[in-house]
C-alpha positions as CSV (number, residue, x, y, z in Angstrom):
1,X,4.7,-1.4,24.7
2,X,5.5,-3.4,21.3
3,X,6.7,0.6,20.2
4,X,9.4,0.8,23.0
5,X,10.3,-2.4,22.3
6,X,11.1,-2.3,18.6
7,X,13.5,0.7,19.2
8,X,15.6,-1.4,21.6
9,X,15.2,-4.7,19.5
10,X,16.0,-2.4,15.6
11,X,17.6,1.1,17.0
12,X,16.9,2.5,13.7
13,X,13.8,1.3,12.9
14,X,11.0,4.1,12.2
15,X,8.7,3.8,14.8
16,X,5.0,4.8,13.6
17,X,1.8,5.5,16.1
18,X,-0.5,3.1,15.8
19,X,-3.1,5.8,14.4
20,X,-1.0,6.7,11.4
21,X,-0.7,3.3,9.8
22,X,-2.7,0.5,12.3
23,X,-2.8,-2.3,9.8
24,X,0.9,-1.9,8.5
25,X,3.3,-5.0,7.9
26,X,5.6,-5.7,10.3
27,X,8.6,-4.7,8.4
28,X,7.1,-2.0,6.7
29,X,7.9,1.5,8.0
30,X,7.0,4.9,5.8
31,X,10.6,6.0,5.2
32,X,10.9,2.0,3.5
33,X,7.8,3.3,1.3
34,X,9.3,7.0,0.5
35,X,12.5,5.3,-0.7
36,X,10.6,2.8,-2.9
37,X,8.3,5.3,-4.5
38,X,11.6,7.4,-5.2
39,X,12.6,4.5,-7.2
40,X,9.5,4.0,-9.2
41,X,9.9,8.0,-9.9
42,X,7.0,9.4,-7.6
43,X,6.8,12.2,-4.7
44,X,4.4,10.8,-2.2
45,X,0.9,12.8,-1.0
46,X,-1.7,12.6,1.1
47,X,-3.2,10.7,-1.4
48,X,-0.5,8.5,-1.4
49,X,-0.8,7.6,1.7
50,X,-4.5,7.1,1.8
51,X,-4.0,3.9,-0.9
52,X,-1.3,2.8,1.4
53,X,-3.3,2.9,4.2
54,X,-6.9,1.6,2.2
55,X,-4.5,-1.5,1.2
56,X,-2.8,-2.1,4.5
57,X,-6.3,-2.5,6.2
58,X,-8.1,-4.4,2.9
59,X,-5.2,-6.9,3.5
60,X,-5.9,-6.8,7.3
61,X,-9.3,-8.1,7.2
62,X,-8.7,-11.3,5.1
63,X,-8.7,-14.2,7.2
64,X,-6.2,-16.1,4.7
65,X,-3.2,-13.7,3.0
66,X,-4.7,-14.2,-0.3
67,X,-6.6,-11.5,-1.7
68,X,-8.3,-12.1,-5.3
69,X,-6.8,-8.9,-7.9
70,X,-10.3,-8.3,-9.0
71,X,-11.9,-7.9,-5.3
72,X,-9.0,-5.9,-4.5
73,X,-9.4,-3.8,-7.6
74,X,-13.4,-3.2,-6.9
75,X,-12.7,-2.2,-3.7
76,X,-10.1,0.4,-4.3
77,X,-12.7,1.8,-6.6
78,X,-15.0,2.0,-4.4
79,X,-13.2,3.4,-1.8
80,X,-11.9,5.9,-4.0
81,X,-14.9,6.6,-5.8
82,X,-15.3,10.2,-5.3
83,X,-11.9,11.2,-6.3
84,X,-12.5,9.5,-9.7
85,X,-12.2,5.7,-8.4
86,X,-9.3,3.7,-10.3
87,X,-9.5,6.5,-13.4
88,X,-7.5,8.4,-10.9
89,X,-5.7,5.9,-8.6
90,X,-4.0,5.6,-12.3
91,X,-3.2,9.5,-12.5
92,X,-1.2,8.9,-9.2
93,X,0.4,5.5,-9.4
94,X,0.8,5.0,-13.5
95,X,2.1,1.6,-12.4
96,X,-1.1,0.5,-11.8
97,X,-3.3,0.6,-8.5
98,X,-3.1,-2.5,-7.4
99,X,0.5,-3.6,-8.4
100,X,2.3,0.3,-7.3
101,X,0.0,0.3,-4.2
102,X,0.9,-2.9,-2.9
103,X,4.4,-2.4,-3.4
104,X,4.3,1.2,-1.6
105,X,2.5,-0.8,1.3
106,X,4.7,-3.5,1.8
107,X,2.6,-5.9,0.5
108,X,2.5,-9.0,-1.3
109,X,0.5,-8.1,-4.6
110,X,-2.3,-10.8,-5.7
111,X,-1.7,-13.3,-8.3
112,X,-2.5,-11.4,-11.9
113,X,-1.4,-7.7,-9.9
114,X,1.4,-8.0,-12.4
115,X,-0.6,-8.3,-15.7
116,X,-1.2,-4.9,-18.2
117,X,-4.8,-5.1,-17.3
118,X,-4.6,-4.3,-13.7
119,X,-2.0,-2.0,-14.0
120,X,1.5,-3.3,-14.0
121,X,4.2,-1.7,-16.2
122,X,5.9,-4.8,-16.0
């Protein structure tokens, strides 16, 4: 219903199924995230789409919206772990993990995302 109802309220808006992204923003739509990640110099994949996805439903689960860097850093890892865990989150987002991935999932990154350490270019 809230589908129908978004291309009537925002014409252009992407619509999404629920399956593809179920824990995305509200104002977050893909083609929003393709145009970012052309800005930051990157050609989106599958695996891509998998951090976007792993941080869209991280960020779901907290019962306040602020999520501590170094939990969300673990847990990336972790979920990640048998493609090479953050080693190769870094291979595809050279931004950083936690700072690129948040930004790619229209989300707002935890306080110390921005810092060298946790991968921020900035």
């Amino acid at each position: 219903m809230i589908y129908s109802t978004q291309n009537f309220v925002r014409p252009s808006y992407e619509t999404m199924s629920p399956q593809d992204f179920p824990y995305a923003p509200v104002d977050w739509s893909r083609a929003k995230a393709e145009e970012l990640a052309d800005k930051e110099g990157l050609t989106l994949t599958e695996d891509h789409w998998r951090v976007v996805r792993a941080l869209q439903a991280l960020y779901a689960r907290l019962e306040d919206s602020r999520m501590n860097v170094r939990d969300l850093h673990d847990a990336l890892d972790e979920h990640f772990h048998a493609e090479g865990g953050i080693k190769y989150l870094y291979e595809i987002l050279p931004k950083g993990p936690v700072a690129q991935g948040c930004l790619l999932a229209g989300l707002q990154p935890p306080a110390g995302a921005q810092d060298k350490g946790f991968g921020s270019a900035v």
